[in-house]
C-alpha positions as a Markdown table, in Angstrom:
| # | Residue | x | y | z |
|---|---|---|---|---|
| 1 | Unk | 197.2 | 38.8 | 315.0 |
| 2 | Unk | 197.3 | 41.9 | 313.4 |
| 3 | Unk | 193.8 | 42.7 | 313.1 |
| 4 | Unk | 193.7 | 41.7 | 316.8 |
| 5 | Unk | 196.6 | 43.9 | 318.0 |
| 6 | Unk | 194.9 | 46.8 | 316.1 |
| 7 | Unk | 191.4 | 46.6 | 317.7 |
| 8 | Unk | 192.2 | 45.7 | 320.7 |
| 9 | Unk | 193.8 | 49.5 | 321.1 |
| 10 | Unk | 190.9 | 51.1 | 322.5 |
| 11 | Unk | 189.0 | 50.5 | 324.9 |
| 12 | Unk | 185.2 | 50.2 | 325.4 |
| 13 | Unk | 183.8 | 54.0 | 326.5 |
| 14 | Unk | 181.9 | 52.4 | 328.6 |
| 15 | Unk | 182.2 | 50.4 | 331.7 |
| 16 | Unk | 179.0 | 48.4 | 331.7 |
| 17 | Unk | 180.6 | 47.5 | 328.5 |
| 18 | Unk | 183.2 | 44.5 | 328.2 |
| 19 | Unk | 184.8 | 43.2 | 324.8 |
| 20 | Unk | 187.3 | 40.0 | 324.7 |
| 21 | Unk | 189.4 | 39.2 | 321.6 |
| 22 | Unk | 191.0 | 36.4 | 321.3 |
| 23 | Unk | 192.5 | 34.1 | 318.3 |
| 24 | Unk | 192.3 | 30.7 | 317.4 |
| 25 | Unk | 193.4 | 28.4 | 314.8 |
| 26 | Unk | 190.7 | 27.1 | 311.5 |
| 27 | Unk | 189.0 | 23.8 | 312.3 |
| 28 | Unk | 189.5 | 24.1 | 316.2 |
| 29 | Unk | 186.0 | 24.0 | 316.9 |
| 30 | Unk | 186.0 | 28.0 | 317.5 |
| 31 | Unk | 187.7 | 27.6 | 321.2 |
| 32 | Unk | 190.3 | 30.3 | 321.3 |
| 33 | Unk | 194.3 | 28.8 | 321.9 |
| 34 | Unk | 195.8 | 30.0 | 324.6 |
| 35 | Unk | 198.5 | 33.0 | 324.2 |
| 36 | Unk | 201.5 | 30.3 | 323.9 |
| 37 | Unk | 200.2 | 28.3 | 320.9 |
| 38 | Unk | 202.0 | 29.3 | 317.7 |
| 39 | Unk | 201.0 | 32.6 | 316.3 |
| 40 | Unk | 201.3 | 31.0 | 312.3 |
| 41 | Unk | 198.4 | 29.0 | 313.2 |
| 42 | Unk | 195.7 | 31.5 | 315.0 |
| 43 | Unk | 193.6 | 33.3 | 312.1 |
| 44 | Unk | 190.2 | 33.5 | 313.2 |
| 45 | Unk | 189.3 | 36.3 | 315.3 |
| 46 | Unk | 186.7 | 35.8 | 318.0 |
| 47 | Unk | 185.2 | 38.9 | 319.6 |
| 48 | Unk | 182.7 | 38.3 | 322.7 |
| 49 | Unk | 180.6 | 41.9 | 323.9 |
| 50 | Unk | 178.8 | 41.9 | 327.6 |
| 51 | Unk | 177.0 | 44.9 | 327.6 |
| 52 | Unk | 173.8 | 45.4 | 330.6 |
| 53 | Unk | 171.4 | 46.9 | 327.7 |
| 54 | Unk | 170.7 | 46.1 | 324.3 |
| 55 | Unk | 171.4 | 49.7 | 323.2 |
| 56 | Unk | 174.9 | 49.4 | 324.5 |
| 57 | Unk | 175.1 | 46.3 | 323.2 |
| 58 | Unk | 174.1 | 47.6 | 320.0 |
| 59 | Unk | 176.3 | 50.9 | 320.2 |
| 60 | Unk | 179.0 | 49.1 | 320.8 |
| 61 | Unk | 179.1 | 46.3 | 318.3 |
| 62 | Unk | 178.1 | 48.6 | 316.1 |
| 63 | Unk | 181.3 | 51.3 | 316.6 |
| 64 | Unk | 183.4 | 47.4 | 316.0 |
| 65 | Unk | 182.3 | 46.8 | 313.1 |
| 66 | Unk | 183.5 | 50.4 | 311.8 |
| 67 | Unk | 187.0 | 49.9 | 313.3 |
| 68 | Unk | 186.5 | 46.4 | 311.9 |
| 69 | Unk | 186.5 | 48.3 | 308.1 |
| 70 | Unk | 189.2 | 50.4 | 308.6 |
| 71 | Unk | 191.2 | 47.8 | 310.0 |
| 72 | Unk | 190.4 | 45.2 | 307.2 |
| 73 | Unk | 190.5 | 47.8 | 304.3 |
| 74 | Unk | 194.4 | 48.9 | 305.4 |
| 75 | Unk | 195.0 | 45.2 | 305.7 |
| 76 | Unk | 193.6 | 44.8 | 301.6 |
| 77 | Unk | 195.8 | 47.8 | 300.8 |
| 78 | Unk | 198.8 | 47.0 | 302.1 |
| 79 | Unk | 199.1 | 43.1 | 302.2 |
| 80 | Unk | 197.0 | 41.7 | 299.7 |
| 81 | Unk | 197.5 | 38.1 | 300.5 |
| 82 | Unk | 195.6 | 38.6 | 304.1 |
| 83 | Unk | 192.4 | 38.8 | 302.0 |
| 84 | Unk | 193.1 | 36.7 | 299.0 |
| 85 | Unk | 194.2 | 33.1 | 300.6 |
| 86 | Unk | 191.8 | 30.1 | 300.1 |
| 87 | Unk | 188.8 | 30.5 | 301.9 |
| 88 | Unk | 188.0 | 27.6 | 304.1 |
| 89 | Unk | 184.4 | 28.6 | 305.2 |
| 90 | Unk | 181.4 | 29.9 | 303.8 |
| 91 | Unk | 181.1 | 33.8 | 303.1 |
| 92 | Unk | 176.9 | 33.4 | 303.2 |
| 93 | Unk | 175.6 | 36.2 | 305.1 |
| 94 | Unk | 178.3 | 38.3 | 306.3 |
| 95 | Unk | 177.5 | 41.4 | 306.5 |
| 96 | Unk | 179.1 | 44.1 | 304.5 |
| 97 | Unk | 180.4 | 41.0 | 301.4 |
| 98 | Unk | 181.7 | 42.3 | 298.7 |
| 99 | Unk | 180.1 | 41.3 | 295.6 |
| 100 | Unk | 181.5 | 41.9 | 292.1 |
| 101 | Unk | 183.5 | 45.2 | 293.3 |
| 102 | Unk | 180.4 | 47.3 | 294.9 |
| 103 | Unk | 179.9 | 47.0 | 298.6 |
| 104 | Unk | 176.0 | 45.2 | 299.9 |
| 105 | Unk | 173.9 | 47.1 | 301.9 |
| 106 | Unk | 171.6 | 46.0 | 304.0 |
């Protein structure tokens, strides 16, 4: 909830750019809860982009996932265990892992 409070802040420069965050719990079949549903149990974030050309599209995801560092490095600085619980899922190809202390490329 933190993460989504945080990024939700600004808004898309654009208007033929829209961006919906929304929460859900693990194991609900990635179908956001509704507001009401306990806050405790909503951890995965779920970011949907609209956007009327791939270069916007592009633009904008790619400004997210820059906010996205910031936002998840203050989160490892100050609260450690928001990055160090059990990890349910699969970490395979997400972009910007970070392996044995360095940070991958691609």
């Amino acid at each position: 909830m933190t993460a989504q409070r945080a990024l939700s802040v600004d808004a898309e420069l654009s208007p033929l750019v829209r961006r919906a965050i929304s929460l859900s719990a693990p194991g609900s079949a990635n179908v956001p809860t509704p507001t009401s549903a306990d806050s405790d149990e909503r951890s995965v974030l779920h970011v949907n982009y609209a956007a009327t050309t791939n270069r916007m599209l592009r633009v904008a995801v790619n400004g997210f996932f820059e906010s996205l560092g910031v936002v998840v490095g203050v989160m490892r600085d100050l609260d450690v265990d928001v990055l160090y619980e059990p990890v349910r899922e699969g970490l395979e190809g997400v972009q910007g892992l970070v392996s044995n202390g360095e940070d991958v490329k691609s």
